[in-house]
N, C-alpha and C positions, 0 to 999 in steps of 0.2 A: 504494500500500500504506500501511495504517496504521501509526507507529508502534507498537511495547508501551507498554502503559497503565504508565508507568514506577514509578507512584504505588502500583500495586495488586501489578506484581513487585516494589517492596523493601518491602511490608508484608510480602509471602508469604515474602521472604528473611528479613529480619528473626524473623521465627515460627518456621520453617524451622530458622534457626541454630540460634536459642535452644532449638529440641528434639533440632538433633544434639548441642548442649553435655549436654543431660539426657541422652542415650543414654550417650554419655563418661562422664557421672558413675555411670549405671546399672551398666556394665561394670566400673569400678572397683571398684564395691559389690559385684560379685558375685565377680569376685575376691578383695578382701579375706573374702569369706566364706567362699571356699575354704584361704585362709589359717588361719581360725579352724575349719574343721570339719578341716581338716587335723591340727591340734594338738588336737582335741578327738578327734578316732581314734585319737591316737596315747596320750593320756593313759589313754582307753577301754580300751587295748588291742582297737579294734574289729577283726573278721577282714577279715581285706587286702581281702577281694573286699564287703564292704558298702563300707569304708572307698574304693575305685578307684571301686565303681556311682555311693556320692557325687558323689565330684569328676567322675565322668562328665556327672552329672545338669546340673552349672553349668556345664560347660564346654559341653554344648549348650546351653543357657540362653544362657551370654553372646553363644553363634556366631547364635542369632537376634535376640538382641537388636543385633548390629553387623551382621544382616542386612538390619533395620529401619533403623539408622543410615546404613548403607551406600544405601541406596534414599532418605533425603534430604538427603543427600551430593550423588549424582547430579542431582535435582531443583537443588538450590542451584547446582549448575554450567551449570547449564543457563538458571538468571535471570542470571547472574553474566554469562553468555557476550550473549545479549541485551539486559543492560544496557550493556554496554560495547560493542555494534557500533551502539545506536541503530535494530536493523533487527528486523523481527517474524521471530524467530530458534523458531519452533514452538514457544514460550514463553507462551502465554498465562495468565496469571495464576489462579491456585488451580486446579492441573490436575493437582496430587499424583498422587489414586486414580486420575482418568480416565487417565492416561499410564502406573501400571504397571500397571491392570489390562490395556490393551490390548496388552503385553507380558510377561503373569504368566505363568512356566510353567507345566507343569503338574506333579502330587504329585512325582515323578520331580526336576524339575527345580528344587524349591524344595528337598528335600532335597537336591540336590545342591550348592546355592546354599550352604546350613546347613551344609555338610561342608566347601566351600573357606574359609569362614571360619572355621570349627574348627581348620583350617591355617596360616590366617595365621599367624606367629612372635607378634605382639603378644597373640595372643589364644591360641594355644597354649603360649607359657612358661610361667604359671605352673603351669596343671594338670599338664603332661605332668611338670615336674619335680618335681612333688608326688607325682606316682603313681609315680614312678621312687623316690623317697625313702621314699615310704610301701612297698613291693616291698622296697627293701633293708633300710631298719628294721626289717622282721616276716622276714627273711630271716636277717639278722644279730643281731636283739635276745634 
């Protein structure tokens, strides 16, 4: 058996990383934007139910954008794990798309993919306490 071309998995690692750190920063951003449309509903006076559709909107937003993160996450552990046994660990270098297409669900199961990350705690605090906030403000205000 061959080794992995070890040159070609830590190019692919290397690129890899560097695009789940941009997902991280993407996620952030869309947060903090839910932050600022937050305060800007609330300054608005917008009716609760545009003002929830909003922060709806980004909070799927973000769950696909860490479901794209999440998928080269996976990929990365996958050189990580081949890199360190030295053994052709089904790793062959730039095999991103070919490896989740042959494992893509289907509509069904990508949404449902988008739903358990919408669940995540990291990626549902901030909305969910925004819309809790924004409910009692237009409740109480």
């Amino acid at each position: 058996m061959a080794l992995p071309d070890t040159n070609a998995l830590g190019h692919e690692w290397a690129i890899l990383q560097n695009n789940h750190e941009r997902y991280e920063n993407a996620g952030l951003l869309i947060k903090l934007t839910g932050v600022v449309l937050f305060v800007a509903c609330l300054a608005l006076s917008l009716d609760v139910i545009i003002a929830m559709l909003l922060m709806l909107v980004l909070w799927v937003q973000e769950a696909m954008v860490r479901t794209s993160q999440s998928r080269l996450g996976q990929r990365i552990v996958r050189i990580e794990q081949a890199l360190a046994s030295g053994t052709p660990v089904q790793a062959a270098p730039y095999q991103l798309h070919s490896e989740w297409l042959a494992t893509r669900p289907g509509l069904g199961g990508l949404l449902a993919e988008y739903g358990r990350n919408m669940l995540r705690p990291t990626i549902a605090f901030p909305y969910a306490a925004l819309m809790a906030i924004t409910v009692l403000w237009f409740l109480f205000a």
